[in-house]
BATORBA-932099 format. One line per 10 residues: number of its first residue (from 0); their letters; for each residue x, y, z of C-alpha. Coordinates in Angstrom, 1 decimal. Layout:
NUM	A	X Y Z ~ ...
END
This chain:
0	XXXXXXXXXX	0.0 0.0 0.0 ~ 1.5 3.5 -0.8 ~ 2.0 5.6 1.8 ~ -1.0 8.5 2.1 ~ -1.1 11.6 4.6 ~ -2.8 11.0 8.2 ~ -5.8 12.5 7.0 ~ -6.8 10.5 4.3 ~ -6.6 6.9 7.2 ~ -8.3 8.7 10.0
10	XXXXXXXXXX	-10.8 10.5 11.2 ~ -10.1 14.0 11.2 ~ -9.3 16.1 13.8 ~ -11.5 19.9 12.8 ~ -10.7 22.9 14.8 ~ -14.0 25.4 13.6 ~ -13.8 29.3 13.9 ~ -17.9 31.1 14.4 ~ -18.9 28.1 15.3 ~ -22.2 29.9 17.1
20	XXXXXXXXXX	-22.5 32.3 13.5 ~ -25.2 31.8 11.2 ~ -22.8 30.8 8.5 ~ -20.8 28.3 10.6 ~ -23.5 27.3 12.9 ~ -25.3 25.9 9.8 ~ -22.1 24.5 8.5 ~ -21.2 22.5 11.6 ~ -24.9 21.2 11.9 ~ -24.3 19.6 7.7
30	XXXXXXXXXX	-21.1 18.6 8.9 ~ -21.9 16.7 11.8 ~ -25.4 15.4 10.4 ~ -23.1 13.8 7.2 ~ -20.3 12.5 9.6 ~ -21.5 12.0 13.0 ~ -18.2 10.0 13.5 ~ -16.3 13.6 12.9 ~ -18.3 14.7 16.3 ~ -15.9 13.8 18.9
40	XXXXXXXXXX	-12.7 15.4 16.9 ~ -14.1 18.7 16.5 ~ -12.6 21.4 18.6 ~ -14.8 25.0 18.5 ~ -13.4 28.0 19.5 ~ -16.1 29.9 22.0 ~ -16.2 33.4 23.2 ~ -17.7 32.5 26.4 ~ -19.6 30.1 28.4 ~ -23.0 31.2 26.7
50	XXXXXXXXXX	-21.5 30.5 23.3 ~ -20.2 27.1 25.1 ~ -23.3 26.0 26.4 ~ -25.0 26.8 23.0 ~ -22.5 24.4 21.6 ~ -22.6 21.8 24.1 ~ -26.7 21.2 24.7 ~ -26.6 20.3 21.1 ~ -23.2 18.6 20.6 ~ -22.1 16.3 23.2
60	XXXXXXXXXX	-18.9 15.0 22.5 ~ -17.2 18.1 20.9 ~ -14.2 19.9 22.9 ~ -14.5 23.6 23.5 ~ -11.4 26.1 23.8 ~ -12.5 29.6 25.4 ~ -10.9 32.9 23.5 ~ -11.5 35.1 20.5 ~ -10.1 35.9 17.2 ~ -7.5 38.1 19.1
70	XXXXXXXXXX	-5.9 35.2 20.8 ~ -3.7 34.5 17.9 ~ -1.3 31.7 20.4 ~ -4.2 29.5 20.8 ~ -5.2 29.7 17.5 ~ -1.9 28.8 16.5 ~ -1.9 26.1 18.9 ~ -5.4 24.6 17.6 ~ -4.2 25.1 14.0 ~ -1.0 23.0 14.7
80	XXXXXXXXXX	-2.9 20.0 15.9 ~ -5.7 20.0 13.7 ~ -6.2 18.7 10.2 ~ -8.4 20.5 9.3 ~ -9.4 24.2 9.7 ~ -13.1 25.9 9.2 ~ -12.6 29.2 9.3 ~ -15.9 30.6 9.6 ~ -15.4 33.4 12.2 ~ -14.6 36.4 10.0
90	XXXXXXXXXX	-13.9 37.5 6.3 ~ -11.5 40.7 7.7 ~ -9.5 39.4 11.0 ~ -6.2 39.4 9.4 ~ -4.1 38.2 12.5 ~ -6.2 35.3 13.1 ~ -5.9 34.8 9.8 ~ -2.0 34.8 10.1 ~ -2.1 32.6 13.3 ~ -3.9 30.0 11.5
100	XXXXXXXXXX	-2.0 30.2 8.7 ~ 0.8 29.6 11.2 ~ -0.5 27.0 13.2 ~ -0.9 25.1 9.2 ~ 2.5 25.8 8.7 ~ 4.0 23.4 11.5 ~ 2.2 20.4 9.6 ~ 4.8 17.8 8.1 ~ 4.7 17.8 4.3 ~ 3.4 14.2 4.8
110	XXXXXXXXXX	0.4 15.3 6.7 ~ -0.6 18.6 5.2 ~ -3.0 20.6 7.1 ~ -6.4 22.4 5.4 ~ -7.5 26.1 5.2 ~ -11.3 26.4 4.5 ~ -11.9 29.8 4.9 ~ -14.9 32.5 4.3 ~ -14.4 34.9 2.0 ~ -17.7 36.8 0.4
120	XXXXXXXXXX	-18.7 38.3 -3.0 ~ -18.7 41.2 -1.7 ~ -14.8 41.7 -2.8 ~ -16.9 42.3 -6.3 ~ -18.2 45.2 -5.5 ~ -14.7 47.4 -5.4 ~ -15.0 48.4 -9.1 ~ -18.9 50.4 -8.7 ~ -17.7 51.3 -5.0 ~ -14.4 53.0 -6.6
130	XXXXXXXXXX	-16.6 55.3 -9.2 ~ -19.4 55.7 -6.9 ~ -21.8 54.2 -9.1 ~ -24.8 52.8 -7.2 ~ -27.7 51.3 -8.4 ~ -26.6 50.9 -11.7 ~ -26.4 48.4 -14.0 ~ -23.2 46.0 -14.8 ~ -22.5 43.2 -17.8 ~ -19.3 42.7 -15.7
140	XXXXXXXXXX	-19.9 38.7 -14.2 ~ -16.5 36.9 -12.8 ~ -16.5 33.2 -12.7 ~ -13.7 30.6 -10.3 ~ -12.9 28.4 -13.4 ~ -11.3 29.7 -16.6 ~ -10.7 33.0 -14.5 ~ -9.8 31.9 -11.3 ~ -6.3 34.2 -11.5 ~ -8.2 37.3 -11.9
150	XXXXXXXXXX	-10.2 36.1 -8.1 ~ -6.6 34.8 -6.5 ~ -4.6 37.7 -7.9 ~ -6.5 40.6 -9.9 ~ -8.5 42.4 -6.8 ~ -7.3 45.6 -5.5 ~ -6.0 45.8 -2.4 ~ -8.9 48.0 -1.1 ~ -11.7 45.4 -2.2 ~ -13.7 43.9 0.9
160	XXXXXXXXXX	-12.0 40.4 2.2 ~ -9.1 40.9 -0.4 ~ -6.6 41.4 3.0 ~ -7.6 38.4 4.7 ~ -8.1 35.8 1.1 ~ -3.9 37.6 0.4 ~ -2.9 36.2 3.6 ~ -5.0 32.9 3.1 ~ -3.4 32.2 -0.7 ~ 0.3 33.8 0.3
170	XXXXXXXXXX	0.2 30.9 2.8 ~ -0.6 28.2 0.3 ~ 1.7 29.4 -2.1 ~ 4.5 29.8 1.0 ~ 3.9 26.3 1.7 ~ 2.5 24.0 -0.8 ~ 3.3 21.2 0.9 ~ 2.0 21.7 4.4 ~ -0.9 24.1 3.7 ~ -3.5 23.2 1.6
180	XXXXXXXXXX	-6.2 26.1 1.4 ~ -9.2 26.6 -0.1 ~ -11.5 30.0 -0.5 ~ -15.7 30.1 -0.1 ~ -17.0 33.0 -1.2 ~ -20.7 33.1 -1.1 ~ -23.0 35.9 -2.2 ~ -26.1 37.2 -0.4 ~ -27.0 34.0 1.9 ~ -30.4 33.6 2.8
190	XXXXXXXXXX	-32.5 30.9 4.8 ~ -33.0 30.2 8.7 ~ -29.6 28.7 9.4 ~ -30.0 25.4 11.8 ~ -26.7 26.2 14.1 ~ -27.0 27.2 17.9 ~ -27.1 30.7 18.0 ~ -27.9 33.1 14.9 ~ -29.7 32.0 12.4 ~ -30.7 35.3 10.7
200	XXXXXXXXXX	-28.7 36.6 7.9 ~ -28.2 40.3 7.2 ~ -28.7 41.7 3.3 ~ -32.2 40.7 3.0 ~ -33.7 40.5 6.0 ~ -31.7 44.0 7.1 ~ -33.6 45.3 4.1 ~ -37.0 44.1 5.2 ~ -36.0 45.1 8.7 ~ -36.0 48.7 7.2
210	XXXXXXXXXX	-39.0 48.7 4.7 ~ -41.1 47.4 8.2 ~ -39.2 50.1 10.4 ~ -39.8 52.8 7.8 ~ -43.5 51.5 6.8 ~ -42.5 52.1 2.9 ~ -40.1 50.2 0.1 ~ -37.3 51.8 -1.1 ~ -34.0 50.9 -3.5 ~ -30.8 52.5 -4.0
220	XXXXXXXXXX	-30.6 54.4 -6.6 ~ -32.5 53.1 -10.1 ~ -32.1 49.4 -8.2 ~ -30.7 48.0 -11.2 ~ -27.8 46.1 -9.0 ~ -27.5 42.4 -9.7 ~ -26.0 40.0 -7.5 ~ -26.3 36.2 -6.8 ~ -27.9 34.6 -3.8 ~ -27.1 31.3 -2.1
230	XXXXXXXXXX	-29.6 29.1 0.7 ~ -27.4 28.4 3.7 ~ -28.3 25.2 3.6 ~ -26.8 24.9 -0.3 ~ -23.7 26.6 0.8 ~ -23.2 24.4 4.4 ~ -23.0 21.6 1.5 ~ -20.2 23.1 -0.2 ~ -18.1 22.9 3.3 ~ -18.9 19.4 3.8
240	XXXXXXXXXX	-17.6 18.9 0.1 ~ -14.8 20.5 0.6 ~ -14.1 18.2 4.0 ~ -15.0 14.7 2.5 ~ -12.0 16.1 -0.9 ~ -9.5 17.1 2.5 ~ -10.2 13.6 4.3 ~ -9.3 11.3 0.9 ~ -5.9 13.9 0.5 ~ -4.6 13.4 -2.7
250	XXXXXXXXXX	-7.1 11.6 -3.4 ~ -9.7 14.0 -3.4 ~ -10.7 15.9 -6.7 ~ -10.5 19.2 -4.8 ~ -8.7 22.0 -6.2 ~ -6.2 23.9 -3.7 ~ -4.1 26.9 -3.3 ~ -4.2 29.2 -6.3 ~ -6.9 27.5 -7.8 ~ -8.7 26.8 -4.4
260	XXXXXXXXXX	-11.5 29.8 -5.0 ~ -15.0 28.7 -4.9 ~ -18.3 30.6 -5.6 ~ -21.4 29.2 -4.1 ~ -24.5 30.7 -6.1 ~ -27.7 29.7 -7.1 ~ -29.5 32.2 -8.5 ~ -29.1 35.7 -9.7 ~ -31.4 38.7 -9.3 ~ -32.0 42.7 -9.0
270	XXXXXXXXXX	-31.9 44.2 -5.8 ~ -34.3 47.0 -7.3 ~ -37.1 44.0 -8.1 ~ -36.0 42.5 -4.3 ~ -37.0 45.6 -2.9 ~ -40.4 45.7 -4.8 ~ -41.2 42.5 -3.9 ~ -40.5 42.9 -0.1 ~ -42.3 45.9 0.4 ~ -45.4 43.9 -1.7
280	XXXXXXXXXX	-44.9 40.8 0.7 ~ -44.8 44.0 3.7 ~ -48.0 45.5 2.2 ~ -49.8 42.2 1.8 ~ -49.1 40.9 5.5 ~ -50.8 44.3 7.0 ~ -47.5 45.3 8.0 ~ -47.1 48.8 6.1 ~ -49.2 50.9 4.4 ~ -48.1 51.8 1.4
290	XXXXXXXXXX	-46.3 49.3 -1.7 ~ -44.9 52.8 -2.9 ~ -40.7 52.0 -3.7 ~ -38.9 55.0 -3.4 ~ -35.1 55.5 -4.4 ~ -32.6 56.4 -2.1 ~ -29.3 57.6 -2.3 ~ -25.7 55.6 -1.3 ~ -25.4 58.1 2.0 ~ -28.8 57.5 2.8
300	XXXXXXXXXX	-28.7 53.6 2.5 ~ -25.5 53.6 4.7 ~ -27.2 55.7 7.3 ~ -30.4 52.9 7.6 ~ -27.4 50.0 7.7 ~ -23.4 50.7 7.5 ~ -22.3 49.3 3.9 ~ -26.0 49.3 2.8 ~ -25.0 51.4 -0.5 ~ -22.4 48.4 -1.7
310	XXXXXXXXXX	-24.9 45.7 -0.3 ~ -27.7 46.7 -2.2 ~ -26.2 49.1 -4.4 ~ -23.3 47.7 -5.9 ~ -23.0 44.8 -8.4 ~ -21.7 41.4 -7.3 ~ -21.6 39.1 -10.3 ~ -20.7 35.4 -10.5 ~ -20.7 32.1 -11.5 ~ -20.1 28.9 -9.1
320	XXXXXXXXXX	-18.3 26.6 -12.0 ~ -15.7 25.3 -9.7 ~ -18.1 23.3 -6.9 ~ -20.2 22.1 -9.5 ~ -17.4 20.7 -11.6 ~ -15.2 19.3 -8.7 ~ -17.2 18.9 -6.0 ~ -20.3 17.5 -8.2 ~ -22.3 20.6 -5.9 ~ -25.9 20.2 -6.5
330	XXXXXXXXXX	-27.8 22.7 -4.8 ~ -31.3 22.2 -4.3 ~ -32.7 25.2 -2.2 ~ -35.4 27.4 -3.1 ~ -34.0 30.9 -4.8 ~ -34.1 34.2 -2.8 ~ -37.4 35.4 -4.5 ~ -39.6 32.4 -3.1 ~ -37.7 33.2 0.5 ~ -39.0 36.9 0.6
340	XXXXXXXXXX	-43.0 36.3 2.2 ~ -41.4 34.3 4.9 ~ -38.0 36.5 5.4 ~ -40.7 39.3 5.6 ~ -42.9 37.4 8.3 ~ -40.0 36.2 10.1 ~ -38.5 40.1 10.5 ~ -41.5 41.3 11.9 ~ -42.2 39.2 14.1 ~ -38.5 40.0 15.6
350	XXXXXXXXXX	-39.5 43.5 15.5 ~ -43.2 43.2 17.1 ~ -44.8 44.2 14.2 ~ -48.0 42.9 13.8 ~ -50.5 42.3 10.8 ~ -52.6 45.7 10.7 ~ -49.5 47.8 12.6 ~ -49.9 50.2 9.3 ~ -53.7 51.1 9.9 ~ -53.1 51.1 13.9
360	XXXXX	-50.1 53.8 13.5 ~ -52.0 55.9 11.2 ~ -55.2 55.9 13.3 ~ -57.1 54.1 11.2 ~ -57.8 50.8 12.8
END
């Protein structure tokens, strides 16, 4: 028999990053539910012993290490002993970032260690951010296959996430043979996540959030942005994927490193028509009382949520080629439109607001 890293004999030993995050809360829930054998060799990282208990009522046999994203020696400590890495705390933290990286780094060439960090479409948005074009229009759509370089080397500097994926690839590239990493970048994410502590979201339902709060629709600019959207539960698949390619080693089909950048859409739409049909789900419920969409400018959209002019304002553009070629991805959620009545309910029910709130502030009722 040849000889084959660690990972791809045993079960793995996973050190997870936000494991109590909406993102990372849903992926440790697909992770565990495909490989209930992984349970008792995953190590979170927890803030505190809220976050631990969250963890713990669910997840019986997995080991819990108190500290933060700031505690870069125990990250490099967790890092070093684990095979695997699911970075799901943060798309920005660059030392934790580096500690991890670090931590990697100590693996022997013939046990590699694995880097599956967060990253986000967001770092799309730089070129409409950079002319202050908002609400417009874009023909511009990047893909992780045939132009993986332009993702892995062709953002500026100033683009959201592009610090922390720099540090992530210049670690790969440093060491080839010991870290093996590997980029997610998902678009806007929608869907009740299934993890231990927040399951909400933030583009769309911070935009339904407002229409409710302000009783009346409204887009940024003309709303002719596009972007892609992605159900939680589609994108905790990808993870798993990306786990199952780590455990076989070089046996997995997973690409790595410089070509390790993987999109995670399912669907693409305007925010403009988002908007619309939000404050029409709003209207319909009772819960405002107007279906009137009114534009707004990129200074007033970051004053109702901070970044609100790029997140609904700016184009994000792209096509997931490299998960459904590799990783045989096969998403099967329901697309951001047919999520909006219930993302709608959901929101204001968090905020109190109840069917015929519209009448009742206006005196009416």
């Amino acid at each position: 028999m040849s000889a084959l890293p660690l990972i791809s004999l045993l079960t793995p030993k996973i050190f997870v990053t936000g494991a109590t995050g909406y993102v990372g809360g849903d992926g440790l829930y697909a992770l565990v539910a495909a490989h209930p054998e992984y349970e008792k060799d995953i190590t979170c990282l927890v803030r505190d012993s809220d976050k631990g208990a969250l963890i713990a009522s669910h997840y019986s046999k997995i080991r819990l290490v108190y500290g933060t994203l700031d505690d870069s020696d125990l990250l490099e400590a967790e890092a070093k002993e684990a095979d695997i890495v699911l970075h799901w705390a943060s798309s920005d933290h660059e030392e934790a970032a580096r500690a991890l990286t670090k931590g990697l780094a100590a693996h022997p060439p013939a046990s590699p260690g694995y880097l599956i960090h967060t990253s986000g479409t967001g770092i799309l948005c730089h070129a409409d951010v950079e002319r202050g074009a908002y609400g417009e229009a874009s023909s511009k759509v990047y893909d992780d296959w045939e132009h993986v370089s332009e993702l892995t080397s062709g953002m500026p500097d100033n683009a959201w996430h592009r610090s922390v994926d720099k540090i992530v690839l210049d670690a790969g590239a440093a060491h080839p043979d010991r870290v093996k990493t590997a980029i997610v970048s998902p678009p806007a994410i929608y869907g009740p996540g299934r993890g231990r502590g927040n399951k909400r979201s933030v583009q769309l339902y911070e935009l339904a959030s407002a229409i409710l709060r302000r009783g009346k629709g409204f887009k940024v600019g003309k709303g002719k942005t596009m972007w892609n959207g992605v159900h939680v539960r589609d994108l905790s698949d990808v993870y798993v994927a990306l786990v199952e390619h780590a455990v076989r080693g070089p046996l997995g089909k997973a690409s790595w490193g410089a070509d390790g950048y993987y999109f995670a859409e399912t669907n693409e739409f305007s925010w403009g028509d988002v908007a619309r049909r939000v404050t029409n789900a709003a209207y319909n419920q009772g819960l405002i009382g107007s279906d009137d969409v009114v534009s707004v400018s990129a200074e007033e959209a970051n004053a109702i949520l901070t970044g609100g002019a790029a997140m609904w304002g700016a184009n994000s553009r792209c096509k997931a080629v490299r998960a459904r070629k590799l990783l045989l991805w096969k998403p099967k959620g329901r697309d951001i439109v047919s999520e909006i009545a219930d993302a709608v309910r959901r929101e204001a029910k968090r905020l109190e607001i109840l069917p015929g709130h519209a009448k009742k502030a206006a005196g009416k009722a």
